[in-house]
Each structure stands twice: as structure tokens, then as C-alpha cells.
N, C-alpha and C positions, 0 to 999 in steps of 0.2 A: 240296695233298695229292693224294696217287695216289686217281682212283675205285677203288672195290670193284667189281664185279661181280656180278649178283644170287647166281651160284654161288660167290661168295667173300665173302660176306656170314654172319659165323656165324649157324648153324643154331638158335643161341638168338634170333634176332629171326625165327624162323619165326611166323606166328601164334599157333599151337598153344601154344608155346610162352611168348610174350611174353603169351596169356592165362590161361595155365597153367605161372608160374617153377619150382614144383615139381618137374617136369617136368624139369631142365633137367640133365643129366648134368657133375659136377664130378670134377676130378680130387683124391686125397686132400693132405691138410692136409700142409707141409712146408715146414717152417720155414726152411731152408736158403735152398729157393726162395722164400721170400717177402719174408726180408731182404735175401737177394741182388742181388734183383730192385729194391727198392724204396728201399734203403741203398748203391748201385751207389758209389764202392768200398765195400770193408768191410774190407780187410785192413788191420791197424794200431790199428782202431779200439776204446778198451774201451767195455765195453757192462754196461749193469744194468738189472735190472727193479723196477718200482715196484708198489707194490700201497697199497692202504687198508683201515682198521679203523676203528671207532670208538676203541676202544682199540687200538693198535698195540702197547706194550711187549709185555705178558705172550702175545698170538697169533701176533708174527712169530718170538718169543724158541724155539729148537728147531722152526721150524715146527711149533707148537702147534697151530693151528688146522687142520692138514690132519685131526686126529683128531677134527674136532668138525664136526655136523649142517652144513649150509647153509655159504657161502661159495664158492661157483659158481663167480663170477668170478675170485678170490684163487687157489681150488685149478687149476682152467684155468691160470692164470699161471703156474702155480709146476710141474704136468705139462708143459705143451707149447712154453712159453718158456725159464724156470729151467731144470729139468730137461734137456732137448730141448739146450738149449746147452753143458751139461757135461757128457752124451753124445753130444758128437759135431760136433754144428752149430757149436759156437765154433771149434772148430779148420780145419772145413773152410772154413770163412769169413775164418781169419786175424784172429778176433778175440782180445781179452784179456779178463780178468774177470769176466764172469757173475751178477755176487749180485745179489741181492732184499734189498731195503728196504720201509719199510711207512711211511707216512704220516698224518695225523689225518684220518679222511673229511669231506669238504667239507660233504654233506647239501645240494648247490645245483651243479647246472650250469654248469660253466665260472668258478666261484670260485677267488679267491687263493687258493694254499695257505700251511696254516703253515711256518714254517722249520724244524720238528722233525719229524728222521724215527729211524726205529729200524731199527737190521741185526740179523740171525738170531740174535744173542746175545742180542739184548734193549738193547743200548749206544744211547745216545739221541746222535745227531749231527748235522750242520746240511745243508739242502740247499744252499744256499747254498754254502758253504763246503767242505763232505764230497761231495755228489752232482754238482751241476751245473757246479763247479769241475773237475771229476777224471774225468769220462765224456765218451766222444765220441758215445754212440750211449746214449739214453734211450727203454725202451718202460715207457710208464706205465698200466697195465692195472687202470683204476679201476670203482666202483663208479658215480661220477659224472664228466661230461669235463672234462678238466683242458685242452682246445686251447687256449682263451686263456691262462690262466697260464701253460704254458712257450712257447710263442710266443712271450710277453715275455722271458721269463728263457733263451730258447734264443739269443736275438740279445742278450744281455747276458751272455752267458759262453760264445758262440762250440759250441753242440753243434747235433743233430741229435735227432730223437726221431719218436719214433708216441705217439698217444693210442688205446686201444683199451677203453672203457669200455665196460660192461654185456657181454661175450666171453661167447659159449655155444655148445655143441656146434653151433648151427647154424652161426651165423656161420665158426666152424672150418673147417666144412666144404662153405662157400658163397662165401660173400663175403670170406674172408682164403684161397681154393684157388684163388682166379682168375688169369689172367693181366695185374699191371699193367701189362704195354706196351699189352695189349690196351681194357685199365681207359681207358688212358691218351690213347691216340688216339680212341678214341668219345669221351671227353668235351672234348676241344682241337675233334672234328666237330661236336659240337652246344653247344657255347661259339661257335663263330664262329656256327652258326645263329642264337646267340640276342646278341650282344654289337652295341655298342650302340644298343638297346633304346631309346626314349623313355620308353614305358609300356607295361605289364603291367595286361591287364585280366582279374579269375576272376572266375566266376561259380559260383554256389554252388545247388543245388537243394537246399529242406528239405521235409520227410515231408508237411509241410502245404501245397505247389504252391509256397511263398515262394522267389522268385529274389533272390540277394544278391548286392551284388557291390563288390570290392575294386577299388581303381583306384591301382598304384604305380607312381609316377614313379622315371625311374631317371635323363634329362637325357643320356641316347648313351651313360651310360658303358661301359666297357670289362668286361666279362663274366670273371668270374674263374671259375675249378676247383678241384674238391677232385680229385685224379688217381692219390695215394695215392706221387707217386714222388718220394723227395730224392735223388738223383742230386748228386754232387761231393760237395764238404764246408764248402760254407757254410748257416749255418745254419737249420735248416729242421724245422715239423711236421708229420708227416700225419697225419691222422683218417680209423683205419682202420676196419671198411673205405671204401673212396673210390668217389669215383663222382659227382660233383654240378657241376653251373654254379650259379653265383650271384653274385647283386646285393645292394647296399649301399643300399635305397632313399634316393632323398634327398625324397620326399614321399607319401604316402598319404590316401587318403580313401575312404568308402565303408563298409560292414559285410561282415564274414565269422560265421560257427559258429564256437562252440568247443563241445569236449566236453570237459569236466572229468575229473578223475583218476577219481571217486566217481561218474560217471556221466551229471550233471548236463548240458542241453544247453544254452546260453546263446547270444546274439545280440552279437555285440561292434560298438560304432560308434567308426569311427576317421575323425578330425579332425588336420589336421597331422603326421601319422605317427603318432600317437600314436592308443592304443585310451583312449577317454574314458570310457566306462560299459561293462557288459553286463546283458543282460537276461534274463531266465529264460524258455524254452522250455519244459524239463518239469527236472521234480527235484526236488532240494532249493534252494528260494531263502536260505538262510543261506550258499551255495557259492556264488554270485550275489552277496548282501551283501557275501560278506570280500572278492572280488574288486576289489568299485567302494570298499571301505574304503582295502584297499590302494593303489591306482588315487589316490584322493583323498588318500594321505597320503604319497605318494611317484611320481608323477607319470612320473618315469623308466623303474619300473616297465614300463610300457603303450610304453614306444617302440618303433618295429617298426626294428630293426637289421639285418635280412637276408630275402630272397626269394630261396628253391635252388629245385632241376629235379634230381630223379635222373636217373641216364644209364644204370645197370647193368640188366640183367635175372637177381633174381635174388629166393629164396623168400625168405616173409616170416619173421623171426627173433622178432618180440616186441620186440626192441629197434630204439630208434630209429634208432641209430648206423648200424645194416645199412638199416631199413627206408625208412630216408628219404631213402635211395640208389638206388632203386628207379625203374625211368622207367616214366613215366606218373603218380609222384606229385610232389606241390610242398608245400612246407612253410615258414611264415613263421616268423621267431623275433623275441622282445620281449628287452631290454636291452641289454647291452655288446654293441657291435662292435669294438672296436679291433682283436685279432686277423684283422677280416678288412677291416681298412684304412677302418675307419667313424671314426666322431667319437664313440661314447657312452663314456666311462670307466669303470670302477669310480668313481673319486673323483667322482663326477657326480651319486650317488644318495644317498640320505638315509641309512640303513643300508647297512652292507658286505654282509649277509646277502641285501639287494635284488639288489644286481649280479651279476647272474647272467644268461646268455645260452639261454633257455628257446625249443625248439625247438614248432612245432605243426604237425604233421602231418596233411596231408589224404592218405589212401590208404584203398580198401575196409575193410581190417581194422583201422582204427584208429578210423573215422569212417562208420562203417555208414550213420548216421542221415542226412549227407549227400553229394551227389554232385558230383564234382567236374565239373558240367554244360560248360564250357568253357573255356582259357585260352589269352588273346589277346595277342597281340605286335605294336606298334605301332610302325615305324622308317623317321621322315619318311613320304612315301607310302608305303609296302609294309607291309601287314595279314595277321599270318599267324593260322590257329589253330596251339593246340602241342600242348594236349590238351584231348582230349573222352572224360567218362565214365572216366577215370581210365587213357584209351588214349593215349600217343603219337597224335598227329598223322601223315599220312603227308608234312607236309614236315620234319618233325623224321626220319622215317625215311629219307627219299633223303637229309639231311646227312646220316647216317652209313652211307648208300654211298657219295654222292662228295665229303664233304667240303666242301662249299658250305653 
């Protein structure tokens, strides 16, 4: 790769800046350019947009639901994608068809979906058969991420697609306003920084001086990207927005924090990749009990299937999608990996409603309580840090000047 030069190094990895993403001036939301860019060709291609309900018939039937309280994500979809593409963007793009379908919500991260979806009449159809058969270009703009399921189903019926679950005004106009080429090559510079990897060692600081620390083996492998780009037309997802390096641990051991939904802070101890117990910090311990219930009644549950590194610089959204794209933070996820070239299945876990690919996120606003005090990269002799204090590292910052 060509070096950068410090004066050609964007002005978002200024200090100021990379301490402050806020800060960061983006160009406005535009659809055009973002399919364009990220679906390279697109002429030829038909395209529909996917949404979820818990009830689908009677909300997607007349876009009912655009007249009714709440539905954020759904009304987003159906403004700046839907819409957005029947004035104007389908044509300049050279694509065909447009519509929105509606879905049964999953209520679970990275879950099968069912086969029944619904079109704007209310008519009950097959994805299967109706959707995935008859599109070449799928953006499925859910309430929960569907990446693993069409993953599956996008290499068994030959399309293309984006996942862009939990979409809000920020994300709009932050992290889907970017430049993917530019998305694209910072993260190919800090994938060779970090690809393969023997081991990844964090270190975790809690309120009470306690140092923890995770230790995942990865065995050299070859460092994958999330980059956001399907270029050609074979077929392929991206989880927008992009921005991430990541591994497939093949072993773990040690303890990391978690912070619960409700607040709760727990101590997880991980054995074999697997998270075996947690323990209660502060909270509530009945959030702590269901945990280790779950944990004991389904085991799968606790596998650690992925270790990412955001690469982007950019403000934080509330969602995770955007937020854990973010460089300077890392984020472990527990269940299915198949999607991203792992061994855990769906069919592997005791209940279907288990199989689910649960991310957890270490970043300032997500995990106040602790600090992401160090993370270390370990490749044959050569020990590097990556991040300290929830900062890039400065050899993770010269790979994305020169690309080493």
C-alpha cells in the first residue's frame, strides 16, 4: 500500500478529533452515493427493502404504520431507502423495483428468520420463494441484525444485500455519509496490522482497582473486515455501517465485565472459550442468577464466537451497529459464528431462540463502569499495544498512514 503522508492523513484522526468524533464534520446522507459506492455495479440490478413488525400483516398493509407513534427504524426505511429510491435513486442507479416487505421480528440478534413476509397490500408471501428468489440487491433495515441469516440464504439463492439494523438519524448522517473506499482501505491498513495474531490479551480496569483480563487465542489466523463494500456480483453481506477487523477465536480463557441491559455489573469467568459463570459486582443478583441458569442449561449460549476492533472515527449513535465501529473500542460477541467463518451453528444450541450472535461492547458510553486499560497483540516475537484507555494505540495509527 501507497504511505499517507501526515498532511494526507484525514483530519478526522487529528487528536482533537479522534477524542472528540462529534466533532467530526460529515457530508449529508445520499443514497445514491452510498449504494453506488458500496453495490458497485448496480445497473440491471432489482432491489427491495425489508423491514419488521411484530405483527407485519395489518402495519406494512397501506403503510399503516407510518401514521402510528414509534417505529424509528421502519419509518427511516421507508423515508430514505423506499421512498428515496422511487424518487429518483432507482433510476439513477439503473435499478428496477423498489418495494418494501415486512417480516415477523426476530426479538434475538442474528436469528433465523421465518419464511413469511408481507407486501404493502397486506398479501402474505414467501422469502424464500417471493423475495430471495426474485432480487438481486436486498437492504434489510431491521429492528434486530439479520447478518447471519442472509449470509446464509444470500449464497443459496445467488444475491447481494446490507443489514442495517437499529438506522437513526444519527447513524444517517454519520456512519452511512462516509466515504466507503475510504471506510475501506483504513480497515484492509489496520487488518494487516493486526492479522495473524497468535493472541489478544485486554485488560479491563473495575471502579474497585480490580484488573481483569481476557486472553484469546486466535493460532496466526488471517484477520477478517467488515469494510462495508460488495463490489461485482457475487454474492455477498454488509453490515452497515462497516468499519471493523475481526477474529474467530479458536480459545479463550481469563475474565472480562459485563454490564447487563438493566444495569447490573457482573464478572464473567471464561474457561475453553466459553463464559462459565458470572458474578455480581453491584445490581440486581436475580440478573446474575438467570445468566448462570441460562449458561447451565444451554452451554452454547457462553461461547465466545468473535473478537472485532473498530476502525472508523465516528460519534457515538446508541446503537451498536454504528457504535462498535468505532476505533479505539473492541467488542466480544457469545453464540453463532458461522456467518463469519466460525464452527458454532444455530443447530448446535439447545433452543433456536438461544442461537443468537450477541455482541458486547466495551466503549466510554456503553461501559462507564469499566476501562478498557490495555489491548495487547501478540505475533511470534513482535508485542504490540493496540489500545490503551479506549485510545488507538500509536502503532495501530502509523498502520493507517503507511499501511504496514
Amino acid at each position: 500500500m501507497t504511505p499517507l503522508t501526515l498532511s494526507e492523513l484525514p483530519n478526522y484522526y487529528s487528536e482533537e478529533i479522534l477524542l472528540n468524533p462529534h466533532l467530526r464534520e460529515f457530508p449529508a446522507f445520499d443514497l445514491v452515493r452510498l449504494l453506488g459506492t458500496v453495490f458497485e455495479p448496480t445497473r440491471g440490478c432489482n432491489v427491495c427493502v425489508l423491514i419488521d413488525f411484530d405483527e407485519p400483516c395489518d402495519l406494512i398493509r397501506d403503510f399503516n404504520f407510518l401514521a402510528l407513534p414509534g417505529f424509528e427504524v421502519q419509518k427511516n426505511a421507508h423515508r430514505y431507502f423506499y421512498q428515496a429510491l422511487r424518487d429518483g435513486a432507482m433510476k439513477k442507479l439503473g435499478m428496477t423495483g423498489g418495494e418494501m416487505f415486512a417480516y415477523r421480528c426476530t426479538h434475538g440478534s442474528n436469528l433465523d428468520l421465518s419464511d413469511e413476509v408481507w407486501n404493502d397490500q397486506g398479501q402474505q408471501l414467501s422469502l424464500d420463494r417471493d423475495i430471495y428468489s426474485n432480487y438481486d440487491l436486498i437492504l434489510c433495515i431491521s429492528t434486530y441484525s439479520a447478518t447471519a441469516p442472509l449470509t446464509a440464504k444470500c449464497k443459496e439463492f445467488n444475491f447481494r444485500g446490507a443489514t442495517l439494523h437499529g438506522l437513526n438519524d444519527i447513524i444517517l448522517n454519520s456512519g452511512l455519509a462516509v466515504d466507503y473506499h475510504e471506510v475501506s482501505r483504513d480497515a484492509e491498513r489496520l487488518r494487516l496490522a493486526m492479522t495473524g495474531s497468535d493472541t489478544i490479551e485486554i485488560d479491563f480496569a473495575l471502579e474497585d482497582g480490580r484488573i481483569l483480563t481476557a486472553s484469546l487465542d486466535l493460532n496466526g489466523q488471517e484477520a477478517q473486515k467488515s469494510h462495508g463494500l460488495c463490489l461485482g456480483k457475487s454474492p455477498d453481506i454488509a453490515n452497515l455501517p462497516a468499519g471493523e477487523v475481526y477474529f474467530v477465536p479458536c480459545d479463550a480463557h481469563g475474565q472480562f465485565p459485563m454490564k447487563y441491559a438493566d444495569g447490573t455489573l457482573g464478572v464473567l469467568d471464561v474457561e475453553n472459550r466459553c463464559i462459565v459463570r458470572s458474578t455480581l459486582i453491584s445490581g440486581n443478583p436475580e440478573t446474575i442468577a438467570e445468566h448462570n441458569q441460562r449458561l447451565a442449561d444451554d452451554p452454547m449460549t457462553g461461547t465466545l464466537g468473535e473478537l472485532g476492533f473498530g476502525t472508523q472515527v465516528l460519534p457515538v449513535s446508541g446503537a451498536d451497529i454504528q457504535d462498535e465501529k468505532v476505533l479505539g473500542t473492541c467488542h466480544l460477541a457469545t453464540g453463532r459464528d458461522d456467518h463469519l467463518g466460525g464452527d458454532i451453528l444455530p443447530s448446535m444450541f439447545k433452543k433456536h431462540e438461544n442461537s443468537t450472535h450477541d455482541d458486547i461492547l466495551f466503549a466510554p458510553h456503553k461501559t462507564p463502569n469499566f476501562n478498557l486499560r490495555q489491548v495487547r497483540m501478540i505475533r511470534g516475537a513482535q508485542r504490540e499495544i493496540l489500545i490503551e484507555n479506549f485510545s488507538p494505540s500509536a502503532y495501530l495509527m502509523d498502520a493507517l498512514r503507511t499501511g504496514r
